[in-house]
N, C-alpha and C positions, 0 to 999 in steps of 0.2 A: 354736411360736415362743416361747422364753425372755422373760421379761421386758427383759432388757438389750437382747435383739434388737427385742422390740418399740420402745422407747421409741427406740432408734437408727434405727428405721424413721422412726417422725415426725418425729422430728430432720432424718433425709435431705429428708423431703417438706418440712419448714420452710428448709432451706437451698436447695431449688427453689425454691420460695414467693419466695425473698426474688432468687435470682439473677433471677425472673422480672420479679419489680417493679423491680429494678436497673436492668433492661432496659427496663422501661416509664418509667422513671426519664429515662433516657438518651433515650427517645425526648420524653419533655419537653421536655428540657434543648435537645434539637436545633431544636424548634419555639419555643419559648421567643428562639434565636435570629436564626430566623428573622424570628419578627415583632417583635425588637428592631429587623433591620434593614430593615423595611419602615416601622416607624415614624418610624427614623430619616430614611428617603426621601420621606416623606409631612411632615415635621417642617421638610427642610431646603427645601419647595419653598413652605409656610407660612410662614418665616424669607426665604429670598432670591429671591422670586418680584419683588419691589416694584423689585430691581434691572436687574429685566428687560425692567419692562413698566411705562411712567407713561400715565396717561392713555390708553389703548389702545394707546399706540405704543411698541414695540420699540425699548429704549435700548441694549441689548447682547444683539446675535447670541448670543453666545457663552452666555449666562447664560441664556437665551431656550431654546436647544436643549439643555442642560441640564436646566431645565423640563420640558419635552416628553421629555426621555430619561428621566427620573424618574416622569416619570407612568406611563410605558411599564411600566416597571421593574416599578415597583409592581405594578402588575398581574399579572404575572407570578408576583410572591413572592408575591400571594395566595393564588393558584392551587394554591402547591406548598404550601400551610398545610392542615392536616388538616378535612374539614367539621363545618360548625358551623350553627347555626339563624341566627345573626346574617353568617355569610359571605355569601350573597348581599346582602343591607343596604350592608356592606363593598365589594363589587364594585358596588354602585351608586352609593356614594359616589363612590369612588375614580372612574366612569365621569364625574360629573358635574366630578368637581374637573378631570379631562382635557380635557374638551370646554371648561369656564371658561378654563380656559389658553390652546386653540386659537381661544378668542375674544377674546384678551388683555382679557378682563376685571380689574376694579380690583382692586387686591393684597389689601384689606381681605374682599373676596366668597373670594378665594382660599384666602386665609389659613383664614377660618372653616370652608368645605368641608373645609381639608388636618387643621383641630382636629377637626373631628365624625366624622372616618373615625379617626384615630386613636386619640379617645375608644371609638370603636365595637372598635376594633381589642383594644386593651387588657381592655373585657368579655368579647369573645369569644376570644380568647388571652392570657389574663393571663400576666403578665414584673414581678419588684420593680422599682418606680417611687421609692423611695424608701430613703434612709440606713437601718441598720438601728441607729445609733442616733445621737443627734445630734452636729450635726456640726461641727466645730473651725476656723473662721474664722480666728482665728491659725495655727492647720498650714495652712489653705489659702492664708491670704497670704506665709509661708511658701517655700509651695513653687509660687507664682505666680513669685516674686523669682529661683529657682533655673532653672525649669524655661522659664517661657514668658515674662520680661522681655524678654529677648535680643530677640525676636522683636514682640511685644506692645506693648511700652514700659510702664515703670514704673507708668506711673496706667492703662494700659490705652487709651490711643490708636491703638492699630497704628505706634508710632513708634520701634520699638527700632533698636538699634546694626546688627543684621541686615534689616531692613525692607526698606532701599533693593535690597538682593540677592535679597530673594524674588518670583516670579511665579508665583500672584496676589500682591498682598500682604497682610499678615496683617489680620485683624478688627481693626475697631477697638472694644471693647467697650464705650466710652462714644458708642459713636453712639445714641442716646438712642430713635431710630424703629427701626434694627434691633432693639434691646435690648428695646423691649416685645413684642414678638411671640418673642422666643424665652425656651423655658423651664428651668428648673434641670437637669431631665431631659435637655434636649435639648444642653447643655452638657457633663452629665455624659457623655451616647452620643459625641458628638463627643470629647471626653477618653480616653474608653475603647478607640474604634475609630478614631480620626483622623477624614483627610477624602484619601480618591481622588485621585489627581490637585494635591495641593496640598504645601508643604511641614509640615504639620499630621500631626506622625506618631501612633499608638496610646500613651497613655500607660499600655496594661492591663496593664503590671508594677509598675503603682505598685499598692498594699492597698486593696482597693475603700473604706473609712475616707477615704483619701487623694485621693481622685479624685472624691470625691463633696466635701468640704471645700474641694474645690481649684475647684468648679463653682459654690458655692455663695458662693464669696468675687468669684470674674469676674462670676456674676451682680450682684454689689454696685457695681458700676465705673461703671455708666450712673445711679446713684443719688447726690445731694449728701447733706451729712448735717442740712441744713435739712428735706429733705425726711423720712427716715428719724425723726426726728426731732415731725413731724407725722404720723405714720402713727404713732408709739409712745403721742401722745395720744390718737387716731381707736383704738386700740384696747382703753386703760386707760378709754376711756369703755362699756363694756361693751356694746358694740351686738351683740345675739346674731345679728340680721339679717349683720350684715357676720361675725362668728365663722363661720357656717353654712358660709361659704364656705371657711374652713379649718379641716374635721376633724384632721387629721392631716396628717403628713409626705409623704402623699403628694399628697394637695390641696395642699400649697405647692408639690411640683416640680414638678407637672405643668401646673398653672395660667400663665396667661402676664397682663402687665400689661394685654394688649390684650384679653384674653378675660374678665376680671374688670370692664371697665370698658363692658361690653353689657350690665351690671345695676348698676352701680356709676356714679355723677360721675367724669369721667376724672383729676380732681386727687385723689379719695378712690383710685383704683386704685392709680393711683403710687405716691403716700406709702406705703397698706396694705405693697403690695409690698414699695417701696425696706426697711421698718420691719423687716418679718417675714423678709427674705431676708439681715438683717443680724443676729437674732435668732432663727432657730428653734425654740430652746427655749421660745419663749413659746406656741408654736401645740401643739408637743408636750405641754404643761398644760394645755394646754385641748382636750385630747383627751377625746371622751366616753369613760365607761366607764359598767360596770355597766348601769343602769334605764336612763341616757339612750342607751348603744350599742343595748342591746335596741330601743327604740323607733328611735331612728335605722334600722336596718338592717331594721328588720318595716316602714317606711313604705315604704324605697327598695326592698325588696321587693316591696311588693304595686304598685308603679309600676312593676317590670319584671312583672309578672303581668298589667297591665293594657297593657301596651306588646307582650305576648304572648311573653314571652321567660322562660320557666318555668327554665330552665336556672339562670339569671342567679338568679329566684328563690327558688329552689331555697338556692342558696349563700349566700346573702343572710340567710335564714331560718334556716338552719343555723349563721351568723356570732351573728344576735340569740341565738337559746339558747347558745351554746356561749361565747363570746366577752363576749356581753352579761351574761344571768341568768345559767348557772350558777354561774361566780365567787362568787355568793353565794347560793346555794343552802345551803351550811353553816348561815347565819345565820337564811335563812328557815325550815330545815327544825326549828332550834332553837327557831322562836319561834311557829310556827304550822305543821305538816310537812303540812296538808292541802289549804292553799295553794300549797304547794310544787309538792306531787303535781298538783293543780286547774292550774297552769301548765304540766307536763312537757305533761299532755294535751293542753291547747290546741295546745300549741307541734304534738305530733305530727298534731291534728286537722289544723294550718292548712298543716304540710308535704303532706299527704294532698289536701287541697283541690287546694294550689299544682302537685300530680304529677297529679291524677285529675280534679278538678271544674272549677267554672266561675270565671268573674271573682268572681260575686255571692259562692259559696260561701268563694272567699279571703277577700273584704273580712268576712264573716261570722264568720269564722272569727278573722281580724284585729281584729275588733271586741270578740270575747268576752275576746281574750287582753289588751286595752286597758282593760278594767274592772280585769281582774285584776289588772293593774299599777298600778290605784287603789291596789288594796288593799295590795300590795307597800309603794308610797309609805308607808302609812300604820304600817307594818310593823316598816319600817326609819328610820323621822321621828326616833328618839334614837339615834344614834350609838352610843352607848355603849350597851349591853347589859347586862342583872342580869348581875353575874356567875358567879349560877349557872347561869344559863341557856348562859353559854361551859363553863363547868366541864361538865356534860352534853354539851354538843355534843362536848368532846375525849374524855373518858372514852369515849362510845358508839362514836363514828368510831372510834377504834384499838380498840375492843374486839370493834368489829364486824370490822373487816377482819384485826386480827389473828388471831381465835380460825381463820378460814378456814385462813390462811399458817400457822398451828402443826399443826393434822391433818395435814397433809402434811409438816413435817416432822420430829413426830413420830413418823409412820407408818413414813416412811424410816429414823428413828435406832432404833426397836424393831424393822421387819423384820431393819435388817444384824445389831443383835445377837441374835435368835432364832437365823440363818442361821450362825452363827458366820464376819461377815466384816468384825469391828468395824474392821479396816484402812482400809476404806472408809468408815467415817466422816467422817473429817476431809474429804470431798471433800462431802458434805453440810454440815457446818459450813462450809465455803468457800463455797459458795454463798449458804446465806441470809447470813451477813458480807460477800459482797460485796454482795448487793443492798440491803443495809440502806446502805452506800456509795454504792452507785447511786443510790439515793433522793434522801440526803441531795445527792450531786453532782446533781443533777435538781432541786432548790430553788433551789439556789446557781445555778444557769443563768439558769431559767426565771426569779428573782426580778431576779439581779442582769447577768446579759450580756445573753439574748436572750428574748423573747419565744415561750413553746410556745403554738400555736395551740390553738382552744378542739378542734377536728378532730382535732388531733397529739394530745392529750390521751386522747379517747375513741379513734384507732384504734390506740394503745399498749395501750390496757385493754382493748379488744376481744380484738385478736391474742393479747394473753397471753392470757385467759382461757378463750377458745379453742383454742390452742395447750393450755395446761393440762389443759384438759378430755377432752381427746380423749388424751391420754396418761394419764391417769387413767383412763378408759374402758379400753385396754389392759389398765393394772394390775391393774384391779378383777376383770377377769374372770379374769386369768390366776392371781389371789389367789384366787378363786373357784373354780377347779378345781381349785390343790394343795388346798385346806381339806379336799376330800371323803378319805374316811379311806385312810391310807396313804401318798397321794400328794405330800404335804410330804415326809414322811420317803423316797421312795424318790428325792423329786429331791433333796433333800440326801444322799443317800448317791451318789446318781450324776454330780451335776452340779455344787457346789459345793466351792471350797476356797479354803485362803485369800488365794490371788493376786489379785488385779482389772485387767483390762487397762485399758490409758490410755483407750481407745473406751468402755468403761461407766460408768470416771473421770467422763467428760468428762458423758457421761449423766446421770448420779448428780447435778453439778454442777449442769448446764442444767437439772434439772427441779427443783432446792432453789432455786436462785439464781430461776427463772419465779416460782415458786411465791410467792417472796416481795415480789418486785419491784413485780410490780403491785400488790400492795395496798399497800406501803412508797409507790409514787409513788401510787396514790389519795390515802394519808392525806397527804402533804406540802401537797398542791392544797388539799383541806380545810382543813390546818389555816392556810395561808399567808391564807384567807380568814376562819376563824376570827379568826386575830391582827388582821385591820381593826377591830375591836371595842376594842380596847387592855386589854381583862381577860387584860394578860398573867398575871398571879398565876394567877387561876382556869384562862388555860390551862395552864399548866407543871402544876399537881395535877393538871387531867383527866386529861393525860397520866400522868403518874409514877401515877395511881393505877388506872390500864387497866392498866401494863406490870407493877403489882403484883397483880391479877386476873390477867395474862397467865401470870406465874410460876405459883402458885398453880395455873391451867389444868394447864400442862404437867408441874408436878411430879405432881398426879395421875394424869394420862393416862401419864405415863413407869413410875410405881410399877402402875399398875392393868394396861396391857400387860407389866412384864416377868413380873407374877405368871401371867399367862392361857398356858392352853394353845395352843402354837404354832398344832393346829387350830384352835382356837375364835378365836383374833386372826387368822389368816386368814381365817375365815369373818365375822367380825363388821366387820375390818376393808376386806373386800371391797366389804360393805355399804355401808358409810360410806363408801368411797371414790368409786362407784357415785353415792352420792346428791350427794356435791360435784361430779362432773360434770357432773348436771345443774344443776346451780346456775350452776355456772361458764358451760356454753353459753348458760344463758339470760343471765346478764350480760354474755358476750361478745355477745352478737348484740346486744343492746340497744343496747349503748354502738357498736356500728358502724352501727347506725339512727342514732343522735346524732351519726354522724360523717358522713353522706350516705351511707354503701357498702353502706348495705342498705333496702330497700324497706320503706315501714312501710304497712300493714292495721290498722284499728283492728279492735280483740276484744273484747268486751265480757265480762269476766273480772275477777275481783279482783286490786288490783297489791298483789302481795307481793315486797317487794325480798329482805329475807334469804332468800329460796328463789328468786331470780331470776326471779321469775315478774312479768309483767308484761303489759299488755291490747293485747297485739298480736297478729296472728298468726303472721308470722315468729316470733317467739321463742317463744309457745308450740308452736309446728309443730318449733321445733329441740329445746327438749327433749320432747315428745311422738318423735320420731327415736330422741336416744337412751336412753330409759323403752323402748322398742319393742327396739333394739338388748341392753341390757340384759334384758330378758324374754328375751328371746332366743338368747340367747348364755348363762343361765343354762338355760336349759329343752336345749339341744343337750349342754350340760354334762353335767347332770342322767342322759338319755338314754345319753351315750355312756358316762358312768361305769355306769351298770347294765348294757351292753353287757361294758363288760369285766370286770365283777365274773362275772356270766353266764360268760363264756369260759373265768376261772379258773378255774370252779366245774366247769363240763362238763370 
């Protein structure tokens, strides 16, 4: 099999790869649906149950068997949801909120069941609960004035010019007792998918932006601005006890006034709420990051470890490193790298506990990583950083990841011209040029529109380097067998010329453009962490002075292969090629343990990052595979070439 054919093979397997996850994708997407619209049924029976039922007695038939067709329902769409460790929990919820209803119990007992099965619901089929980025109170009032006064009435009464003509009729959103029990989310699902049965149509062709803006401002309606007001104080007084209860964007929409105020003074819930559902952007700064995300998600973790829900934990765990510490991994690794390392461990030890061991060994495990995060504190306590200590950090990161991405494609720009099929160049230059685009466009994303998850980050780097590696594997060996003598030169007299089909084009391309991507997006992530530091000077030299090493690099490796004999840079560069394989698998598997999709075994082994080697045994086990493959695949070589030396010779 040719080279071009090889690499066009893994390209095939890569585009199964990807139609298959499309597919798994899709079937998310469908369940994702699903228990949107379970939550929304469990939401609306939590919200209009109190209409149905005062004091044990049945005030509307109609609103009553609704109820009970909802509970019904429910059940049902859990049913059809895929299993889970937390689904029965779910179906027992769900069973008790039914029977509460069929005992027209008080709205308040109701209500709380129809929250705690929902909560429950949400861990075990997670669905975004939240804007993905904040959200526009003016466009939402806006397009209140456009879309739903008509009906609504200006201040949000239920009193518009169409009111009288509709049956039911419309909500009145300043009814102050419906209004604390329903939530941003539950407004928003209602906005997006209407309401059955009512004149409340789907408004899901408006830009989810808009429909979320537009949830967040009718949440505002049942609030005065005396109150909003006193909630701006109750918050500028910096009570972390009440912050706790809003991390982020998604703890405000899903929270309800009435669920906040079973821990909370009912006049502190209000204001809080009325405050923060008029302002958002104040709860999105005071989103944890960094040390405190890491702590936040390893406590709320080992609480689902000890509630027995490893799953939960699992991801939780994976949030703290990924989400929390690595972000600043750059800085640590600059100013103390054994700390660094002394963390990844823990982190992997306490993943391992939370997949294999016991409660105790978690919390043990939790406990080690909680010192080390002392020391972090103590790490990072001046902001500011020497700045040569940033200057190092930039230089090494781009010189490390770039000298990897220059072997390859170097390797490619002296194979085509040995080969005489310098045509094909330029589809090598288009590659690395566009990835170095890519990159940059993956900054500008991740910095400034939307947030890459700490997960999206590692199984980008995985895939590539993976993907990478195993095509280089290919390479290497098939470079390996022209080298032996003759048989470069007989497949250039036989097999090359100077045409290139768009199918090897395209080859050539995909594996310049892999090659470079992923380390172009490593280094961005770095350095985006890097620059918290503010030594911008120091970092712009690191950099500009890696990329002047990096020249330097390539102009030797370019003058030193074109002088080598085409054998001998076959044979030498075989080697080399061979040996970035393994590096590369062992950095792929790694960074997909950091992503949850691979099983981590601790291996008591030395961690050498620049050789990919690290103390697991998945990743030692993957490149021990291809060290073995490689032996192997040389020594058949080997073999078959002295076979047919042999046959010439007879």
């Amino acid at each position: 099999m040719t080279n071009v054919k090889k690499i066009q093979y893994w390209i095939t397997l890569s585009i199964i790869s990807c139609i298959l996850n499309a597919g798994s994708t899709l079937a998310q997407v469908a369940n994702a649906d699903d228990s949107k619209q379970l939550w929304q049924l469990l939401d609306y029976v939590a919200v209009d149950y109190s209409g149905a039922v005062i004091d044990g007695v049945v005030t509307s038939e109609a609103e009553y068997s609704e109820m009970l067709d909802f509970t019904e329902s429910a059940k049902s769409l859990l049913q059809a949801l895929p299993e889970h460790g937390l689904k029965p929990n779910i179906a027992k919820m769900i069973g008790q909120l039914q029977a509460a209803v069929l005992r027209k119990e008080e709205s308040k007992d109701v209500a709380h069941l129809a929250q705690q099965a929902n909560a429950l619901l949400i861990a075990a089929y997670p669905f975004p609960v939240a804007p993905r980025t904040i959200p526009d109170l003016a466009r939402g009032q806006s397009l209140y004035a456009a879309q739903c006064a008509s009906c609504h009435g200006i201040e949000g009464r239920g009193d518009g010019l169409l009111a009288n003509s509709l049956d039911p009729k419309p909500i009145a959103f300043t009814d102050v007792a419906r209004a604390r029990t329903r939530s941003i989310m539950a407004l928003y699902q209602v906005i997006s998918q209407g309401v059955a049965g009512t004149s409340m149509v789907s408004f899901n062709s408006l830009p989810e932006d808009d429909r979320w803006a537009l949830a967040f401002y009718v949440g505002t309606l049942s609030h005065s601005q005396s109150a909003r007001e006193q909630g701006k104080q109750l918050w500028n007084k910096n009570d972390n006890e009440l912050k706790r209860h809003f991390p982020d964007l998604a703890a405000l929409t899903t929270i309800t006034e009435a669920r906040l105020s079973e821990t909370r003074p009912e006049n502190i819930a209000r204001t809080i709420t009325a405050y923060l559902r008029s302002d958002p952007a104040v709860v999105e700064a005071n989103k944890p990051v960094g040390l405190r995300l890491a702590r936040l998600q390893l406590a709320e973790s080992l609480t689902a470890v000890r509630a027995g829900d490893r799953n939960l934990a699992t991801r939780l765990s994976l949030s703290a490193y990924l989400d929390g510490f690595e972000p600043l991994e750059p800085i640590i690794a600059t100013r103390d790298a054994s700390l660094m390392i002394a963390i990844e461990k823990g982190m992997l030890n306490y993943r391992s506990a939370v997949s294999k061991g016991t409660v105790a060994d978690a919390e043990i495990a939790a406990a080690q990583i909680e010192q080390l995060f002392l020391h972090v504190e103590k790490v990072i306590e001046n902001n500011n950083a020497d700045p040569s200590t940033t200057f190092i950090g930039a230089f090494t990161i781009l010189l490390r990841e770039g000298v990897e991405a220059l072997l390859i494609i170097i390797g490619m720009i002296t194979f085509l011209k040995k080969t005489d099929r310098s045509n094909a160049l330029r589809h090598v230059h288009r590659g690395w040029v566009s990835a170095l685009f890519a990159g940059v466009l993956t900054w500008v994303i991740a910095t400034y529109l939307i947030g890459i998850s700490g997960a999206s980050r590692e199984i980008t780097e995985g895939v590539g380097s993976i993907f990478a590696a195993v095509v280089l594997l290919g390479v290497g060996l098939w470079m390996h067998q022209k080298s032996s003598a003759g048989k470069w030169q007989d497949y250039l007299d036989r097999k090359l010329s100077n045409a290139i089909s768009s199918s090897s084009a395209w080859a050539i391309y995909i594996l310049a453009f892999i090659a470079v991507y992923r380390e172009v997006f490593e280094t961005v992530l770095f350095y985006s962490a890097l620059a918290a530091d503010g030594n911008n000077v120091a970092l712009i030299a690191g950099f500009f002075s890696a990329v002047l090493v990096l020249m330097v690099i390539a102009w030797v490796l370019l003058r030193t292969s074109a002088r080598m004999p085409l054998g001998t840079f076959f044979s030498l560069t075989s080697f080399l090629v061979m040996i970035l394989a393994i590096i590369l698998i062992g950095k792929g598997v790694s960074a997909l343990q950091e992503a949850g999709w691979v099983s981590i075994n601790i291996f008591d082994i030395p961690r050498m990052e620049w050789l990919g080697l690290y103390p697991t045994l998945e990743t030692f086990t993957a490149q021990a595979v291809v060290a073995l493959v490689i032996i192997g695949g040389y020594s058949w070589l080997s073999v078959r070439n002295k076979m047919v030396k042999k046959s010439k010779t007879n």
